[in-house]
C-alpha positions as CSV (number, residue, x, y, z in Angstrom):
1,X,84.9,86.5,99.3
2,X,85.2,85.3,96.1
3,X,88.7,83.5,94.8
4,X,89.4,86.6,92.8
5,X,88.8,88.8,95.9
6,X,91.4,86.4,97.9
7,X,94.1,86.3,95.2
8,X,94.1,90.2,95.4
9,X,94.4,90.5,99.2
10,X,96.8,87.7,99.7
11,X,98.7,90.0,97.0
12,X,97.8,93.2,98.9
13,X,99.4,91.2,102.0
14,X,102.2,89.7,100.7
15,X,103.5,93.2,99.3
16,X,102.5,95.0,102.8
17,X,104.3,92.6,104.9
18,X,107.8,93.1,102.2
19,X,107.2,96.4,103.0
20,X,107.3,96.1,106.8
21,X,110.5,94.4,106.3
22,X,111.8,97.1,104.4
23,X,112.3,94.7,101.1
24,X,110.5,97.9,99.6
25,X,112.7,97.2,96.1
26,X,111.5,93.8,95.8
27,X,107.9,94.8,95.5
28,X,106.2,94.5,92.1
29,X,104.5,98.6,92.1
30,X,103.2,97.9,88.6
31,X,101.7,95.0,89.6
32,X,100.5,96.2,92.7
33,X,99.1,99.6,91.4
34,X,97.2,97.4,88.2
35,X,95.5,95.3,91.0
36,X,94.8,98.0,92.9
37,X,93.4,99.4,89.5
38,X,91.3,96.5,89.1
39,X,89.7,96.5,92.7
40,X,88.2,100.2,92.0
41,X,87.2,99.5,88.3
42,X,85.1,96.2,90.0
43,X,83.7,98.4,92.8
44,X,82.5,101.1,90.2
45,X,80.9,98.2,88.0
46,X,78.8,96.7,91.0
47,X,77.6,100.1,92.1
48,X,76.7,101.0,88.1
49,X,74.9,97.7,88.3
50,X,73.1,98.2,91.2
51,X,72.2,101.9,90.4
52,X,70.6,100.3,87.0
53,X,68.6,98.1,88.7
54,X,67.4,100.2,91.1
55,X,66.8,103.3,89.0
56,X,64.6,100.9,86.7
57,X,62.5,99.6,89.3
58,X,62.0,103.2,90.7
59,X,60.9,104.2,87.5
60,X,58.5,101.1,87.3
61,X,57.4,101.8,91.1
62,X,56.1,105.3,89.9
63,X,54.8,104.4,86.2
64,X,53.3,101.5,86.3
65,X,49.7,101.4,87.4
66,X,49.0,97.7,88.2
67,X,52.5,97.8,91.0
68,X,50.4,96.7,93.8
69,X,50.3,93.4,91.6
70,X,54.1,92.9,92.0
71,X,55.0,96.1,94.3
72,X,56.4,93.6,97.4
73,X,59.0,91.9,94.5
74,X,59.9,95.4,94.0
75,X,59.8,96.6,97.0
76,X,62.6,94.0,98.4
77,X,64.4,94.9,95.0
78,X,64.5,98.5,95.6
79,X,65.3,97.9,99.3
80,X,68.1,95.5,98.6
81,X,69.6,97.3,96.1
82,X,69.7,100.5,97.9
83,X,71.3,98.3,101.3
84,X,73.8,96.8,98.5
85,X,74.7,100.4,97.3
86,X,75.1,101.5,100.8
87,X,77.9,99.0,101.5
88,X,79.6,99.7,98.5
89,X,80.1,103.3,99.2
90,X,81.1,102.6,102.7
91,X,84.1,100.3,101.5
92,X,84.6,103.1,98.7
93,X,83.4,106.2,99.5
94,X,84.8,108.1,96.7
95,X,82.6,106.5,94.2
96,X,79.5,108.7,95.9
97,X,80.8,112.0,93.7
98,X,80.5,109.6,90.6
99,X,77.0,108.5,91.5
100,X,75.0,111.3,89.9
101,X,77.2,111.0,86.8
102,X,76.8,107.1,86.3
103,X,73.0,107.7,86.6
104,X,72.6,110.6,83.8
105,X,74.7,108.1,81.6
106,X,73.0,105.5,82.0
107,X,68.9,106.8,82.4
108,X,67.9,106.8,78.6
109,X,69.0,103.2,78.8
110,X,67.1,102.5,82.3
111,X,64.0,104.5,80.4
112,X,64.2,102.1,77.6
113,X,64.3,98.7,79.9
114,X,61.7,99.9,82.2
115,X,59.6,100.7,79.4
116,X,60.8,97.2,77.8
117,X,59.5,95.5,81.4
118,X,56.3,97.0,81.5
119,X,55.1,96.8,78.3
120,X,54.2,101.1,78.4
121,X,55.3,103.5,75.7
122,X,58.5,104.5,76.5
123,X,57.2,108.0,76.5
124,X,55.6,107.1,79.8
125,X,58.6,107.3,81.4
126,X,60.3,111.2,81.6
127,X,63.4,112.3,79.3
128,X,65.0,113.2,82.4
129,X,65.4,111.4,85.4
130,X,62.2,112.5,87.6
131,X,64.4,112.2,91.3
132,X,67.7,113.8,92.9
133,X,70.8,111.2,93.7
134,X,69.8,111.8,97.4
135,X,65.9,110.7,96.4
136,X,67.0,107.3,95.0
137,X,69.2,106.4,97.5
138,X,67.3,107.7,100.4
139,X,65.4,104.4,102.1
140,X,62.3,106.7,103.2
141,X,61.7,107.8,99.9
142,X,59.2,106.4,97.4
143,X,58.3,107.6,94.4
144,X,54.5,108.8,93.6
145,X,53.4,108.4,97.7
146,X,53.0,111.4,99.6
């Protein structure tokens, strides 16, 4: 756990255990709700990251002829990033409903770095994403086999 992590559950702790002893007046809510706040906002920005990373290596999996060069680097990305989204959702399941809109934000961008990566025209890639939310973050699946 990072130092961050542990300032914000000693916090979390400190506040819990005031509560238990009914010292409810002497918490700091403002404070408590802001780190609160911040713990969701960092959740959200690791699963956005991870859904970038992973959306552009699908979408080099599928478009990029010469994968079998590199695919077992992008295998164990797609894998890991897919395991690392999995853990974020369990400790924050309500980030799943924002999943499909963090992807259509962000896939022109993930169309321009895969295309970027790969050296292919950009029109290669398709204007709209090619696979469902479920698709990408389904283990099993992988694009272009059948």
């Amino acid at each position: 756990m990072d130092s961050v992590a542990n300032e914000l559950l000693y916090a979390f702790v400190e506040g819990n255990a005031k509560m238990t002893a009914g010292h409810v007046s002497k918490l700091d809510l403002a404070n408590l709700a802001e780190e609160i706040e911040s713990l969701g906002k960092r959740d959200r920005r690791a699963l956005r990251s991870r859904l970038k990373v992973l959306m552009r290596h699908l979408l080099k999996w599928c478009y990029q002829p010469e994968r079998c060069q590199k695919g077992h680097s992008w295998w164990s990305t797609i894998r890991t990033h897919r395991r690392d989204i999995e853990l974020i959702l369990e400790d924050s399941p309500s980030l799943r409903r924002q999943i499909p809109n963090m992807i259509a934000a962000d896939y022109q961008a993930m169309r321009l770095d895969a295309s970027g990566k790969t050296s292919l025209p950009l029109e290669t890639f398709p204007e709209m994403r090619p696979w469902t939310t479920e698709q990408i973050l389904d283990e099993t699946f992988w694009p272009g086999e059948a």
